[in-house]
N, C-alpha and C positions, 0 to 999 in steps of 0.2 A: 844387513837386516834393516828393513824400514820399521818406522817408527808407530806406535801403534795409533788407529783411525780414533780422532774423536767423533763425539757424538755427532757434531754433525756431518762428517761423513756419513758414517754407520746410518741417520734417519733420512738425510735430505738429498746426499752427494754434495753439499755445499762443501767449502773448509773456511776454516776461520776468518779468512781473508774478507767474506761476506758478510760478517761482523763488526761494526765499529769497533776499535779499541784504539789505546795507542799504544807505544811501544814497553814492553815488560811485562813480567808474567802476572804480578796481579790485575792489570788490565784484559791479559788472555782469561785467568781466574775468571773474574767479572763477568765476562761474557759470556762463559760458558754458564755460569750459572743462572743468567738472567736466558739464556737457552732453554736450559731445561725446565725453567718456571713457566715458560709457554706453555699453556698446550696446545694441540702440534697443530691445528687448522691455523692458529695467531701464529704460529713459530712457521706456520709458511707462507703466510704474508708478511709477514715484517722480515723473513728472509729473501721476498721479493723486492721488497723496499730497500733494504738492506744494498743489496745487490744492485739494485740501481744509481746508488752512491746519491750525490747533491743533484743528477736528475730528476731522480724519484718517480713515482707512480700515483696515477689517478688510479681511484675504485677501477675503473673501466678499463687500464691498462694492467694492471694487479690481475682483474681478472683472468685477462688472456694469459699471463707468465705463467698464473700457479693453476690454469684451469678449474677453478672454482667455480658456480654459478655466481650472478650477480648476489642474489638475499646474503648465501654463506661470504661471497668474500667482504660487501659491504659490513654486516656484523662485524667480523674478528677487525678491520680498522677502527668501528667504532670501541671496541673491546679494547683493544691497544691504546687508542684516543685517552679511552674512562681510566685504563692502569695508570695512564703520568698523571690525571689528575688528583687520582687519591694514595698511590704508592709513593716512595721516596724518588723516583725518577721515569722520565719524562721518554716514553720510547718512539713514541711519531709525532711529527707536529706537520701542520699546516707552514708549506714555504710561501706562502704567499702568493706563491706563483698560479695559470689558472691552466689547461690547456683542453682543447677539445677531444670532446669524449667520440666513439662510434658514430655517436648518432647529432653528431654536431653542436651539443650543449659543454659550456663552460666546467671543467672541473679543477675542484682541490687536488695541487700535485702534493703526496704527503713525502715526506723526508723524514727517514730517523734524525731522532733529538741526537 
């Protein structure tokens, strides 16, 4: 008998592994619950983020993974951006790094916190 799908099966096809956490189950905890506090346009770009691991994604490339238009997917990073700053934790941040977008301009690669 397999084990029953979490959410993010059930919403995204993702599994947990697309999640930051570390090892133990209130870390699994943790993230599922900070899952379900998305909602679900944010919860599919920061599961593109997510998934990108210390790669990461520019707006421009976020776009093409999660097929969003550019307006909707730049909001939900700037949404995610505004949650670390006034929530208790910090879910995208700017790596520093810069890399060219489609149309040959420099951009922000974002990495989960």
């Amino acid at each position: 008998m397999s084990a029953q799908p979490s959410l993010f099966d059930i919403q995204s096809g993702h599994t947990l592994a697309a999640v930051p956490f570390s090892n133990g189950s209130t870390s699994k905890d943790a993230a599922n619950a900070l899952y379900r506090d998305l909602p679900r346009l944010e919860r599919k770009v920061y599961l593109a983020i997510a998934a990108a691991g210390g790669t990461g994604l520019t707006c421009d490339e976020a776009e093409q993974v999660t097929a969003l238009p550019h307006t909707t997917c730049s909001a939900r990073i700037n949404g995610l951006v505004k949650r670390g700053r006034v929530g208790p934790r910090v879910l995208i941040r700017d790596s520093g790094l810069r890399r060219k977008t489609s149309s040959g301009r420099n951009a922000i690669v974002w990495v989960v916190a």
